[in-house]
C-alpha positions as CSV (number, residue, x, y, z in Angstrom):
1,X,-20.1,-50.9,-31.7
2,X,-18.8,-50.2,-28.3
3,X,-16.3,-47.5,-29.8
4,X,-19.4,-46.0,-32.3
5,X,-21.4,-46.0,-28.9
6,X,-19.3,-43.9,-27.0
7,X,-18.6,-41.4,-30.1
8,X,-22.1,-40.8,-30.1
9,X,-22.0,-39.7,-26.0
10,X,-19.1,-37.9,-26.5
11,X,-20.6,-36.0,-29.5
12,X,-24.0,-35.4,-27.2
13,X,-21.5,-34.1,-24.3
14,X,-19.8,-31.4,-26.5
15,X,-23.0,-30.4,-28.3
16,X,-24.6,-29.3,-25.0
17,X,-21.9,-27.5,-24.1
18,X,-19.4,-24.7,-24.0
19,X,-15.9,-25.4,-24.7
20,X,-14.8,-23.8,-21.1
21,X,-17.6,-26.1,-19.3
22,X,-16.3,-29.1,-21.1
23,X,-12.3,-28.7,-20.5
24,X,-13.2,-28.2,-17.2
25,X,-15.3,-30.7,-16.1
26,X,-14.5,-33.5,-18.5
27,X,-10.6,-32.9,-19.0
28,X,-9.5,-31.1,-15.9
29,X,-11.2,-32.4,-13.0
30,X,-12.0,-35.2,-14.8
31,X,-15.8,-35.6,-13.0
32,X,-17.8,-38.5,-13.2
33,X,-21.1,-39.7,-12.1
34,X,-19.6,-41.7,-9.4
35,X,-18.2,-41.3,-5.8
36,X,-15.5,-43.9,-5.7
37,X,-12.0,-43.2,-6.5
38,X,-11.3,-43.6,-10.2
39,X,-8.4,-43.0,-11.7
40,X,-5.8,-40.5,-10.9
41,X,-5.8,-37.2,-12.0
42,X,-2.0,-35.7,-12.7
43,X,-3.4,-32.4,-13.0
44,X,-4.5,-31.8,-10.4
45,X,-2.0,-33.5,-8.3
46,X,0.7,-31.5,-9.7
47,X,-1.0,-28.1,-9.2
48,X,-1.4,-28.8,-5.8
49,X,2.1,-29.5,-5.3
50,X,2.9,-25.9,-6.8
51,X,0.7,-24.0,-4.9
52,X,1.8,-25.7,-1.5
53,X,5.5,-25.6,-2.5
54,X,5.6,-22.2,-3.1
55,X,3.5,-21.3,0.1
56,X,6.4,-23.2,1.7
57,X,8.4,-21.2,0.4
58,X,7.5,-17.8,0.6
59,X,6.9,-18.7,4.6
60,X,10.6,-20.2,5.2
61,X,11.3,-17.0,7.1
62,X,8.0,-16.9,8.9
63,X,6.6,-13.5,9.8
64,X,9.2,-11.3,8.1
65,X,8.5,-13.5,4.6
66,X,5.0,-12.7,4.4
67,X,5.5,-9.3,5.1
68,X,7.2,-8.9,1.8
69,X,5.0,-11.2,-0.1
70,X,2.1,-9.2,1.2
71,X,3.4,-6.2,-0.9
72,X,2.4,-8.8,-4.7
73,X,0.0,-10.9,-2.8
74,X,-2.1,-7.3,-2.0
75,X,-1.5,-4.7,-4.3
76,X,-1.3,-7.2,-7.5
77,X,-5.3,-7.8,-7.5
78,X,-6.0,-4.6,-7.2
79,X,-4.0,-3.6,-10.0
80,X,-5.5,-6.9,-12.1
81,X,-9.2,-6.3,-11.5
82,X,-8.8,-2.3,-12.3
83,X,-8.0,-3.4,-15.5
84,X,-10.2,-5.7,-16.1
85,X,-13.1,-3.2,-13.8
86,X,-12.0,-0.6,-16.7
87,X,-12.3,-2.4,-20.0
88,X,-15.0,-4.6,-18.4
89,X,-17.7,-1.3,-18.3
90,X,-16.7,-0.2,-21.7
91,X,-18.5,-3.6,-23.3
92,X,-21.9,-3.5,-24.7
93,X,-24.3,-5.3,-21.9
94,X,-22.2,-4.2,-18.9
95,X,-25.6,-2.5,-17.7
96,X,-27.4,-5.6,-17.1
97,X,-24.6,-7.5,-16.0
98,X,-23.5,-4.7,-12.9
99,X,-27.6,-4.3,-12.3
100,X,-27.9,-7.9,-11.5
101,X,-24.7,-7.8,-9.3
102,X,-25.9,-5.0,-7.2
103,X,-29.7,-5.9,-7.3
104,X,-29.0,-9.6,-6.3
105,X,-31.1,-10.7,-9.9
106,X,-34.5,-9.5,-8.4
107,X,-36.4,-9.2,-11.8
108,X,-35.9,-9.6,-15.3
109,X,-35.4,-5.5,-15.6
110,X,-32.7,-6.4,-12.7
111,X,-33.9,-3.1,-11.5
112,X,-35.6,-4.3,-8.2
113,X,-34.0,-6.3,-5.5
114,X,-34.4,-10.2,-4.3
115,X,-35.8,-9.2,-1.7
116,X,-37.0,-12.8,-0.5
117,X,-33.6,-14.5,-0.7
118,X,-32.9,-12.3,2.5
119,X,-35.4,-14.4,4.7
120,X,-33.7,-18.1,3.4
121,X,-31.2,-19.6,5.6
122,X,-28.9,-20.4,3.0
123,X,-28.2,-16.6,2.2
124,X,-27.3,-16.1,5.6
125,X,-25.1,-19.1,5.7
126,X,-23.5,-18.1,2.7
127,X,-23.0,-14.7,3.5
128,X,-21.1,-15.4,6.9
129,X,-19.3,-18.2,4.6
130,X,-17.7,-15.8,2.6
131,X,-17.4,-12.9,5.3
132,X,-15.1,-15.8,7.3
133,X,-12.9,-16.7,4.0
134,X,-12.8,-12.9,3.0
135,X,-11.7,-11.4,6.3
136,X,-10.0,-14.1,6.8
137,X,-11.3,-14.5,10.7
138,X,-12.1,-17.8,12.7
139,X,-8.9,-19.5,11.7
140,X,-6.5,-17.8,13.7
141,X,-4.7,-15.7,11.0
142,X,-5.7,-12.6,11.8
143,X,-4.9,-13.1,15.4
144,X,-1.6,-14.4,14.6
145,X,-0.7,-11.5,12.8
146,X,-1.9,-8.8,14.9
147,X,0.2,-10.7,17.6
148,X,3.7,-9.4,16.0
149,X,2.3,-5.4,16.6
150,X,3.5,-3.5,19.2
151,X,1.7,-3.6,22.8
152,X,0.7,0.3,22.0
153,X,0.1,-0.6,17.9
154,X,-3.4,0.9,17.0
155,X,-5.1,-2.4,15.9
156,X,-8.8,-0.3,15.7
157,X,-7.4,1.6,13.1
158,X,-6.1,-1.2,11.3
159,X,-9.6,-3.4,11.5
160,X,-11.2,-0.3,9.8
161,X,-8.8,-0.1,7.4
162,X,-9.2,-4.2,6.3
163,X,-13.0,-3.4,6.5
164,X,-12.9,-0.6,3.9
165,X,-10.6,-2.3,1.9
166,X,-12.2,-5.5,2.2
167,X,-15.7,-4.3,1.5
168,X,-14.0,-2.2,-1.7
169,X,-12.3,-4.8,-3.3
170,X,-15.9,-6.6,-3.0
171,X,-18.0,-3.8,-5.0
172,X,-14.9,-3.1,-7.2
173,X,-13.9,-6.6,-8.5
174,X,-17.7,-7.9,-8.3
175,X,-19.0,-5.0,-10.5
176,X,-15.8,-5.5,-13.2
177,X,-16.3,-9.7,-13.3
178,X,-20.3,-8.9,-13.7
179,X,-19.8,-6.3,-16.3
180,X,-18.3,-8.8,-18.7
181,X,-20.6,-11.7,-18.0
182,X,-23.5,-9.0,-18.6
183,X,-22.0,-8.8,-22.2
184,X,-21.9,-12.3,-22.5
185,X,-25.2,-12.7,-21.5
186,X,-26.6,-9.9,-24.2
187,X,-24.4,-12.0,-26.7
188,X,-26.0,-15.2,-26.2
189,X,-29.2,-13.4,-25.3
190,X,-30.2,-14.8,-22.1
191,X,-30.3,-13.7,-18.3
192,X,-27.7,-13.5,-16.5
193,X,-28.6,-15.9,-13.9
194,X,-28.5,-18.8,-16.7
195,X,-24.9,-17.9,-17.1
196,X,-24.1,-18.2,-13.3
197,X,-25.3,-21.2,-11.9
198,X,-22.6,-21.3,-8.9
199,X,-19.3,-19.9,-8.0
200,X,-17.7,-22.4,-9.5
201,X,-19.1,-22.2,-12.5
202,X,-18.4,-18.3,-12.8
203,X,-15.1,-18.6,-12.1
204,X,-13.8,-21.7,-14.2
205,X,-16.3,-21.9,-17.2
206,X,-18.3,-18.3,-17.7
207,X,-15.9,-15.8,-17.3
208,X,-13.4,-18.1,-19.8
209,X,-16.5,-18.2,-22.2
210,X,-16.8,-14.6,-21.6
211,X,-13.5,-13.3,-22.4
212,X,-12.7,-15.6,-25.2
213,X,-15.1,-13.0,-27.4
214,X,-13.0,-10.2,-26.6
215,X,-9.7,-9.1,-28.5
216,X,-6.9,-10.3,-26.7
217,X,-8.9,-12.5,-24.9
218,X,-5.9,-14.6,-23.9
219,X,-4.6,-11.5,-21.8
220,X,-8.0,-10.7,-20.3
221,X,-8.0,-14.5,-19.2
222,X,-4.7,-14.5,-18.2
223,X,-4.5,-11.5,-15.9
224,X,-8.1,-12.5,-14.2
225,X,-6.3,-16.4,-13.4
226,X,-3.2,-14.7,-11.9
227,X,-5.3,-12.3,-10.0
228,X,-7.5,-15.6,-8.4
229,X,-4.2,-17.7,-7.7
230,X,-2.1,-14.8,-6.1
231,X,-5.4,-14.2,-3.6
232,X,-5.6,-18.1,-3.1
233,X,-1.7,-18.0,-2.4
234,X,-2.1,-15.3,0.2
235,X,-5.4,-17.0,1.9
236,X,-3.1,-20.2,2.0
237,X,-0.3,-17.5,3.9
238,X,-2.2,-16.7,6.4
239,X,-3.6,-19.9,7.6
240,X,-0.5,-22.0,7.1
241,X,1.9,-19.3,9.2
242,X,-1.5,-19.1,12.0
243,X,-1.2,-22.8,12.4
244,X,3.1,-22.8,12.7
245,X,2.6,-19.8,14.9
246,X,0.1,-21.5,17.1
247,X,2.7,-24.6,18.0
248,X,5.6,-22.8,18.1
249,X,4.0,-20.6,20.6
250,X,3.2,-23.8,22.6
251,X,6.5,-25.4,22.1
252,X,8.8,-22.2,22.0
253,X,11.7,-25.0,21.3
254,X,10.6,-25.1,18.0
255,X,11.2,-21.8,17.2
256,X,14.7,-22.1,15.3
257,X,13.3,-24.8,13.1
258,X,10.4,-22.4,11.9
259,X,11.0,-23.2,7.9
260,X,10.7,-26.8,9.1
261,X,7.2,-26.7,11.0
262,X,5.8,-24.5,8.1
263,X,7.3,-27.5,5.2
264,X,5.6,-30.3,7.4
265,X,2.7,-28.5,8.1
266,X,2.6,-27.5,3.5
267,X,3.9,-31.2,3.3
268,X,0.8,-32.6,5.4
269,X,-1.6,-30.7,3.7
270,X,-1.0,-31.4,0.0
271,X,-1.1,-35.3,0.6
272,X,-4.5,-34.2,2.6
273,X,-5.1,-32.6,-0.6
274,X,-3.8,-35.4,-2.6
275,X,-6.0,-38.1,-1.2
276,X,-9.3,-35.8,-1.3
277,X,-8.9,-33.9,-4.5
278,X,-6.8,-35.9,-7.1
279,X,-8.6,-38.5,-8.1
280,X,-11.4,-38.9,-9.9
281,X,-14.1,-38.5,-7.1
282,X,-11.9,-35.3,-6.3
283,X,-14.6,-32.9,-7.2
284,X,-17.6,-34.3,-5.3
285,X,-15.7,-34.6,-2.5
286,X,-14.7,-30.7,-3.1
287,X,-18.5,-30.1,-3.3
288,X,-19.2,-31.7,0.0
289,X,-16.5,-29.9,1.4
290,X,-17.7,-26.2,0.2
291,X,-21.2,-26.9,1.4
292,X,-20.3,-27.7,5.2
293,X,-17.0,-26.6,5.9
294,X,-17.0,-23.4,5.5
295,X,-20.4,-23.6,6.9
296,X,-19.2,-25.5,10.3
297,X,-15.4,-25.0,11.1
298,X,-15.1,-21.1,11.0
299,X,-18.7,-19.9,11.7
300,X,-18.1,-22.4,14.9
301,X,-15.2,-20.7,15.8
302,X,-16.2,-17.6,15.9
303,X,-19.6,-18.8,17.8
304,X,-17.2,-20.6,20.7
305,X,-14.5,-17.5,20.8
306,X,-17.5,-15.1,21.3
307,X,-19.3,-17.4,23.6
308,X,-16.0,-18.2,25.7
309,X,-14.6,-14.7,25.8
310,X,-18.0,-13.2,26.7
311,X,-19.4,-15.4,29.6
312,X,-16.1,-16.7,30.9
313,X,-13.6,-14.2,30.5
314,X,-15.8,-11.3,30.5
315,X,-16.4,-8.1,28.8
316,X,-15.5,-5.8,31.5
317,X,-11.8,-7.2,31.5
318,X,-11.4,-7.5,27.8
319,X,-12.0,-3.3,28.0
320,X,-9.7,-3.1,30.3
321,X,-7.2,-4.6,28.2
322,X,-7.9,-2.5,25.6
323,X,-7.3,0.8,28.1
324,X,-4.1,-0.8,29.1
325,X,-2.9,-0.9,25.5
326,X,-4.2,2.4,24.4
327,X,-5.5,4.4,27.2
328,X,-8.9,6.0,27.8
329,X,-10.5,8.2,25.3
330,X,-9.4,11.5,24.3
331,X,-12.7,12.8,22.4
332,X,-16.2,12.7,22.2
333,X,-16.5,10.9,19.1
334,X,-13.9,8.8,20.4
335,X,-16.1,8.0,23.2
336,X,-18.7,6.8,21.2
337,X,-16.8,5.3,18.4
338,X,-13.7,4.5,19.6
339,X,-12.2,1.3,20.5
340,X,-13.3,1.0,24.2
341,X,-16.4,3.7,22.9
342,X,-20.3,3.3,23.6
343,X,-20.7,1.4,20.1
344,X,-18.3,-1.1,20.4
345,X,-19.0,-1.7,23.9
346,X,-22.9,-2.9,23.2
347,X,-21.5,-4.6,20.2
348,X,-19.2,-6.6,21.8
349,X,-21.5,-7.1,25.2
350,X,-25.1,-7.8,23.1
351,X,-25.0,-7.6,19.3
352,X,-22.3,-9.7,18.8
353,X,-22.9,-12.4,21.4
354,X,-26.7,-12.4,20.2
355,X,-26.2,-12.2,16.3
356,X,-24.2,-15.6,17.1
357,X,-26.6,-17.4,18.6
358,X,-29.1,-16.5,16.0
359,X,-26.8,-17.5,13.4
360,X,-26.1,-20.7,14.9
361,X,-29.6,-21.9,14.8
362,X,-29.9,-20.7,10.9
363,X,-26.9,-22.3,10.0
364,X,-28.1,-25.6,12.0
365,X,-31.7,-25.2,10.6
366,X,-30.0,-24.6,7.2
367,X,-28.7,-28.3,7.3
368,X,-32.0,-30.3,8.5
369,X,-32.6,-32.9,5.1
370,X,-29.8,-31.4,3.2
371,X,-29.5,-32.6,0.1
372,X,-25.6,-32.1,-2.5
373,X,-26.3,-32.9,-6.4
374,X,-24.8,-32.1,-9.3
375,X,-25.6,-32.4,-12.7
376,X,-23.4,-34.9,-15.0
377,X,-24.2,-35.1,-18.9
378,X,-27.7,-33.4,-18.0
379,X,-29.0,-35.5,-15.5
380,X,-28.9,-34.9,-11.4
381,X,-26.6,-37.1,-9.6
382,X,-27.6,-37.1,-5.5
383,X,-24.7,-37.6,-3.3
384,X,-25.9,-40.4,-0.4
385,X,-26.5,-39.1,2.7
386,X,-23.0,-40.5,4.0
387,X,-21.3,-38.1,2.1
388,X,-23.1,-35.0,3.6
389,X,-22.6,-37.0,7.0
390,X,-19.1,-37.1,6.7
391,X,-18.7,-33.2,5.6
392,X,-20.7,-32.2,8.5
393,X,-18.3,-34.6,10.9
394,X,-15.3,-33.2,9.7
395,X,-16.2,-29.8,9.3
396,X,-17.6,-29.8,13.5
397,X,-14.1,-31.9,13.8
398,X,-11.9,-28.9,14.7
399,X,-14.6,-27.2,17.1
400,X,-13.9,-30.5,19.2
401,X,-10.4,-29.0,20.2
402,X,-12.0,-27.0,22.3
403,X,-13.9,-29.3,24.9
404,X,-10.4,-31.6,23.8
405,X,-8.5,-28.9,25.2
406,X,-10.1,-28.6,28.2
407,X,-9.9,-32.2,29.2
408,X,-6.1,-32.1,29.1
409,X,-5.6,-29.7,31.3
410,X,-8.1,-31.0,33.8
411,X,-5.8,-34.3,34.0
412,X,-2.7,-32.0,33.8
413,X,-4.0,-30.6,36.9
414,X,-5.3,-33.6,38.4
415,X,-2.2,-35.0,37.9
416,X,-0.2,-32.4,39.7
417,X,-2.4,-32.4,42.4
418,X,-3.6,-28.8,41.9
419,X,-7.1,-27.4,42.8
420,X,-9.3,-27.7,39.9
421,X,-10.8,-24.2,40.5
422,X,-7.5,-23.0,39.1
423,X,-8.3,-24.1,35.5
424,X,-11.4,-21.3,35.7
425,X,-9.1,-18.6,37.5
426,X,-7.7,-16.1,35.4
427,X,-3.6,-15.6,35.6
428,X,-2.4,-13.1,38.5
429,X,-0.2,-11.9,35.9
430,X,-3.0,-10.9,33.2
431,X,-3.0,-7.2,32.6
432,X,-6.6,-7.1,33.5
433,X,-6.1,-8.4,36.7
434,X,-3.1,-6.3,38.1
């Protein structure tokens, strides 16, 4: 009766949905309508262990390494989605797909925009979400990278250059995935925002669905999978060579054992990984995770470095390092829009600083009686408030290095017997000071 019984389920469970949906949820991540451990998931475990392998690996040789890598981890997305962009526009449908991309699903007709969605905090908060993972700024990376230029390297130049090509890629791959799920959507005619329900969703379960009514559907899946884990690979580059750069630069001793500081710090991560993400809880815990993380840690980075640099170490003195590196102005339009210009200098001095603040309080609004569900076998399954406790805690976790940080060296000092005005004087030998 017992076996009958849960034939029956199973049956109701892969009558309501797609193949992609169920694979996923019920065979990959294995997700269940619970929050405690379960069983382990080999899957999972083992693709983890790929992924951070082989970023340990293509960092053994630090800077120089991901230099090369760069060159597949860059140009092979391009390449990928400009296939897919191309046979994606061809399909019947790809209309209403690309007009609810770049009207944000306003209407039915998708012809006017969701204009309201701009005044909820959550757009906001997802928007600098995804401006932080796509620029890759707050964690360090960026810094770290621009650190191995020369003194006189033309970093405005480059910033631009990410910008463009940033904000392209953007456009150009969100206008080729939408054109296909458009033709799904015509297929199964429905809208378009009934086939994407989250990012998630889009990216493991409707784009699968949608190419698997194409011809050669296995190479249009193929070539969009590769595309998503050669960008995850080069995201997981960056931060993993920012964080090895960042103690090696405080412990210089550790310099020729580089391959061995990046392996710990790959090592330490996947059983992080392994303990959060492999079992069967694995995928509320990612849940929790995507809502306040990437809501708290880099947003609050980039609130503290703005704050700090700002009121402590000043504007006037971060321009001057600028005209150190790269001199004053040769031009008009350089004047106004170059890197020590009019329009960088009232972004830097008042937009920036202000826009921070503002989005502080959104982001902090955003989370008053916040509430993470999911829907298992059609019904809504409420995570306890402990869980969204937790993400919150460890997501404001990292910003505590900073007031952590500054505690040390007030003992160090102590210690020494130093004056304690020294920790807020800026070094004699700072170019800005000379």
């Amino acid at each position: 009766e017992a076996t009958r019984k849960e034939a029956m389920e199973a049956a109701n469970i892969i009558g309501t949905q797609s193949a992609p949906e169920e694979f996923f949820y019920f065979y990959l991540v294995n997700k269940r309508a619970s929050l405690e451990f379960g069983e382990w998931n080999w899957m999972v475990g083992t693709s983890l262990f790929v992924c951070w392998a082989l970023t340990a690996i293509g960092l053994v040789k630090g800077v120089q390494s991901l230099g090369k890598v760069a060159y597949v981890t860059t140009i092979l997305p391009y390449l990928i989605i400009s296939i897919l962009f191309f046979r994606g526009v061809t399909l019947d449908g790809a209309q209403k797909g690309i007009g609810f991309f770049l009207t944000g699903g306003g209407g039915s007709d998708t012809t006017t925009t969701s204009w309201e969605k701009i005044l909820q905090a959550k757009t906001w908060k997802a928007a600098l979400s995804q401006a932080c993972f796509s620029l890759s700024i707050g964690g360090g990376s960026m810094i770290m990278m621009g650190s191995y230029n020369k003194r006189t390297h033309t970093n405005y130049k480059d910033c631009l250059i990410i910008l463009v090509a940033d904000t392209f890629m953007s456009m150009f791959g969100g206008t080729a995935v939408f054109a296909i799920l458009g033709s799904m959507a015509q297929r199964m005619g429905t809208s378009i925002d009934k086939v994407v329900a989250s990012p998630l969703t889009l990216t493991f379960i409707a784009y699968p669905e949608a190419t698997s009514h194409m011809p050669w559907s296995t190479l249009w899946a193929l070539l969009f999978f590769i595309m998503m884990f050669v960008l995850g690979l080069s995201t997981m580059f960056a931060f993993v060579e920012g964080l090895a750069t960042c103690i090696i630069d405080e412990n210089p001793r550790f310099a020729k054992w580089h391959w061995l500081v990046v392996t710990l710090i790959c090592l330490g991560s996947y059983l992080l990984n392994l303990l959060c993400f492999s079992f069967q809880n694995g995928f509320h815990i990612f849940q929790v995770f995507n809502e306040c993380l990437g809501a708290v840690s880099l947003p609050g980075a980039l609130f503290l470095e703005i704050i700090i640099v700002m009121t402590y170490y000043g504007a006037p003195r971060l321009f001057r390092d600028i005209q150190c590196m790269h001199g004053l102005p040769t031009s008009q339009f350089a004047r106004l829009f170059g890197n020590i210009g009019v329009y960088i200098k009232i972004t830097v001095t008042f937009t920036a600083p202000l826009l921070s603040v503002i989005m502080a309080g959104i982001i902090a609004y955003g989370f008053i009686g916040l509430e993470i569900s999911d829907k298992i076998n059609g019904e809504i399954f409420t995570y306890s408030s402990w869980t969204v406790v937790m993400g919150l805690s460890i997501g404001a976790f990292p910003l505590l290095f900073v007031p952590f940080g500054a505690l040390i060296n007030y003992l160090q000092f102590k210690k020494r017997g130093e004056p304690i005005a020294d920790l807020f004087r800026i070094s004699d030998d700072h170019p800005s000071v000379r």
